[in-house]
C-alpha positions in Angstrom: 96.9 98.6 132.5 95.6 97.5 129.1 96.6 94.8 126.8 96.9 95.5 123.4 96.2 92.4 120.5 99.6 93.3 118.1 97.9 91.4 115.4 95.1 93.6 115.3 97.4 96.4 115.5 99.1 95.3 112.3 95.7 94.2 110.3 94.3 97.6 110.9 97.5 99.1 109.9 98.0 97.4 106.4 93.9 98.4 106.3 94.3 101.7 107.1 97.3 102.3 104.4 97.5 106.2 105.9 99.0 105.1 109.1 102.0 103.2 107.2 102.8 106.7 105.0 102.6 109.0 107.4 105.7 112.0 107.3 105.8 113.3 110.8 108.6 115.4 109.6 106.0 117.5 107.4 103.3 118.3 110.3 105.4 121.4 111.4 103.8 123.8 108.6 100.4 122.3 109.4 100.7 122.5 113.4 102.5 125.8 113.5 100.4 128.8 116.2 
């Protein structure tokens, strides 16, 4: 199993503003066969 550091987690996060914005609900037109 691996243990994850949550604080790390959440520094990258606000770093990487992307992650925080992301709309799942809008992938279907990009993902679709």
């Amino acid at each position: 199993t691996a243990d994850m550091d949550m604080s790390m987690v959440r520094e990258v996060r606000n770093l990487w503003q992307f992650f925080r914005d992301r709309r799942p609900e809008t992938y279907g037109p990009l993902t679709a066969p």
